[in-house]
C-alpha positions as CSV (number, residue, x, y, z in Angstrom):
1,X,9.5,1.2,2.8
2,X,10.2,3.4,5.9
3,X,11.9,6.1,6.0
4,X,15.9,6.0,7.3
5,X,18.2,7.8,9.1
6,X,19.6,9.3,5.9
7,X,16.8,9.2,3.0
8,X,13.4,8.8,2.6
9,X,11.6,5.5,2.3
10,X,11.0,4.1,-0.9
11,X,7.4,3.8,-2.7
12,X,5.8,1.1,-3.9
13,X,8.4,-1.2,-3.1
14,X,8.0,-4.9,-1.4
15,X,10.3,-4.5,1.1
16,X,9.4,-8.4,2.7
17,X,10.1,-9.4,-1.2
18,X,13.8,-8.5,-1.3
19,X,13.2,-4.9,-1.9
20,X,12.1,-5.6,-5.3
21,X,9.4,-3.4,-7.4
22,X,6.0,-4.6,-8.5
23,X,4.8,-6.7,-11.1
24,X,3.5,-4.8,-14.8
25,X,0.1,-5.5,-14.9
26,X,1.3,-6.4,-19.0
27,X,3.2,-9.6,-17.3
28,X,0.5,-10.4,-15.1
29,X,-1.9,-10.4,-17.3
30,X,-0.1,-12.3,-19.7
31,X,0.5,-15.4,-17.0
32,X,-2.8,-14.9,-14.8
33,X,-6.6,-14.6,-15.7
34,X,-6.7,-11.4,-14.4
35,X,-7.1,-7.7,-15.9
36,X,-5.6,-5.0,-14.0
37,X,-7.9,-2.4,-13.5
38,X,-6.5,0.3,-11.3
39,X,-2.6,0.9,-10.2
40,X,-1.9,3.7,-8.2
41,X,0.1,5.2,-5.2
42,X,-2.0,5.6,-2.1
43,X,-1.8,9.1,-1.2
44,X,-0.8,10.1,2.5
45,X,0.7,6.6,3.4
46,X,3.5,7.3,4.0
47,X,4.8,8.2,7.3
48,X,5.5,12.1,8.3
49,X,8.9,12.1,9.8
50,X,12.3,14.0,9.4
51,X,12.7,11.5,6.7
52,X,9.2,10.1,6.0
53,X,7.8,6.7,4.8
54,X,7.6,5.7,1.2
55,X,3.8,5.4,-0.3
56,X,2.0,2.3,-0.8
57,X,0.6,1.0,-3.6
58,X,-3.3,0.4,-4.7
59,X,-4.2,-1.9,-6.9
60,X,-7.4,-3.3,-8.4
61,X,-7.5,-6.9,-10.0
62,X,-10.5,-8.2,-11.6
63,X,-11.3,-12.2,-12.1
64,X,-11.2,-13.3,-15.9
65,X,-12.1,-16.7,-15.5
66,X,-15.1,-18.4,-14.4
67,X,-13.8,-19.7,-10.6
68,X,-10.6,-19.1,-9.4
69,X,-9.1,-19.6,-6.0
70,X,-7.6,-16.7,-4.1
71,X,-4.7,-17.3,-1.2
72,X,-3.2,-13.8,-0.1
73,X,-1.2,-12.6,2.8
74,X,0.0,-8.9,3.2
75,X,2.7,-9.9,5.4
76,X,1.0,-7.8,8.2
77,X,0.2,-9.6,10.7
78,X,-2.6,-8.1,12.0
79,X,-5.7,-6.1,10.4
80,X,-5.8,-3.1,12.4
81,X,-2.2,-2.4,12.9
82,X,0.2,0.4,10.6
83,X,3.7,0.0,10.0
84,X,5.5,2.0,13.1
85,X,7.6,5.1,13.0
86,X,10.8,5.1,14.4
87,X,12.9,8.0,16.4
88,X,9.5,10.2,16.3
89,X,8.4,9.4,12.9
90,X,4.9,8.9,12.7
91,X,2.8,5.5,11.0
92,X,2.8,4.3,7.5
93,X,-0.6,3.3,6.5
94,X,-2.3,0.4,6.7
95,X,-2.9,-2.7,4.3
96,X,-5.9,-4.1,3.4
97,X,-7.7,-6.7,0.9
98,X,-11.1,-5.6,-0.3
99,X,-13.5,-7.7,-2.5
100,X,-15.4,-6.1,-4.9
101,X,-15.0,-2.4,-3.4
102,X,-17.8,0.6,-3.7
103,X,-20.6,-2.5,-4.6
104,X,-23.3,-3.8,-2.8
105,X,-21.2,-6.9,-1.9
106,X,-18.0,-5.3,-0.6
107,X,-16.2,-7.7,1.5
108,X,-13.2,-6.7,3.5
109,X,-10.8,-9.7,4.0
110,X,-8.4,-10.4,6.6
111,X,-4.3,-10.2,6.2
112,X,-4.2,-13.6,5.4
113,X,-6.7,-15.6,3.1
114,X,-6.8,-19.1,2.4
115,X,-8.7,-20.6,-0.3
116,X,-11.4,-18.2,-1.0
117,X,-13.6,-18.4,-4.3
118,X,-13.1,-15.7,-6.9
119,X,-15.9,-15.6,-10.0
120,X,-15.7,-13.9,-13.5
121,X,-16.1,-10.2,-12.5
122,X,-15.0,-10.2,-9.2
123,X,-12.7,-7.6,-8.5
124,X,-10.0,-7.6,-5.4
125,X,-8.2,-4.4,-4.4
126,X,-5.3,-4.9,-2.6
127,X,-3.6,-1.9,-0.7
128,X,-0.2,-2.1,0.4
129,X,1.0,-0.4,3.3
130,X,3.0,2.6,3.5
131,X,6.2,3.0,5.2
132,X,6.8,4.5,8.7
133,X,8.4,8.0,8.7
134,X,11.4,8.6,10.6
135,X,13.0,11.4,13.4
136,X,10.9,14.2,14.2
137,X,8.4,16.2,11.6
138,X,9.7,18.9,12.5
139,X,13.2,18.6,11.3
140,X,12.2,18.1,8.0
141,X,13.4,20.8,5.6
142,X,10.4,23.2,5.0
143,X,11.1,22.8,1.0
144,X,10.7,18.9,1.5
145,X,7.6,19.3,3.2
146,X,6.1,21.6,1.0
147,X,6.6,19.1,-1.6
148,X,5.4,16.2,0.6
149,X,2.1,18.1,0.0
150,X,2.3,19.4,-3.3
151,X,2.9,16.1,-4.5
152,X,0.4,14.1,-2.4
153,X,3.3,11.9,0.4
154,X,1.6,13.2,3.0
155,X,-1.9,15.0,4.1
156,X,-2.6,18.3,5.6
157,X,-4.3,16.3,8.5
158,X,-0.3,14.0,8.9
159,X,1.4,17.2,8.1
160,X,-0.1,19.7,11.5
């Protein structure tokens, strides 16, 4: 979620889903043949801003079941764009789909997929954006900053 004129954005939150929070990976499990491998904020997604962008979310799914089909859309329409900042604020990071990520047959998918084969094994790593920051960096309280970095919200590289 991007940041606002009075807070900071939320993390990990599906803003295009009624601003709800994620899924456990115990109830997906339990309803999906699927193992969740990996759940984890994406560090420096979020927008740097007066107030900044909240961080996406990484996740890693692997295929149980012998075939599956996969339909996806991030809701972004476009692969090579990142959420905007607004007032100054600077970009939320981009989303992506990746099939079976650091192997031989990596396969990075487009925003939207229809119908694609999934196989026992396969493993799909979805990366939700982060949110845009917003007003100018530097009107951000130097004691929220330093935490920014402490704590990973934002990268040396957003934060100069």
């Amino acid at each position: 979620m991007g940041g606002g004129g009075q807070s900071d954005g939320l993390t990990a939150v599906d803003t295009h889903g009624g601003n709800c929070s994620i899924l456990s990976a115990e109830v997906l499990e339990t309803i999906a043949p699927m193992r969740v491998l990996r759940s984890e904020l994406v560090p420096g997604s979020g927008g740097i801003g007066k107030q900044r962008g909240g961080l996406g979310i990484l996740r890693d799914f692997e295929m149980l079941s012998d075939r599956g089909m996969l339909t996806c859309d991030s809701q972004q329409q476009r692969d090579d764009t990142a959420p905007w900042g607004f007032a100054g604020g600077g970009p939320g990071g981009k989303a992506a789909f990746v099939m079976n990520p650091g192997t031989n047959h990596e396969e990075k998918l487009l925003a939207r997929v229809t119908a694609r084969a999934m196989h026992r094994g396969d493993v799909l790593r979805v990366v939700g954006a982060g949110g845009g920051g917003w007003g100018d960096p530097a009107e951000r309280s130097t004691e929220l900053a330093e935490i920014d970095l402490a704590e990973g919200y934002v990268t040396i590289d957003a934060a100069e």
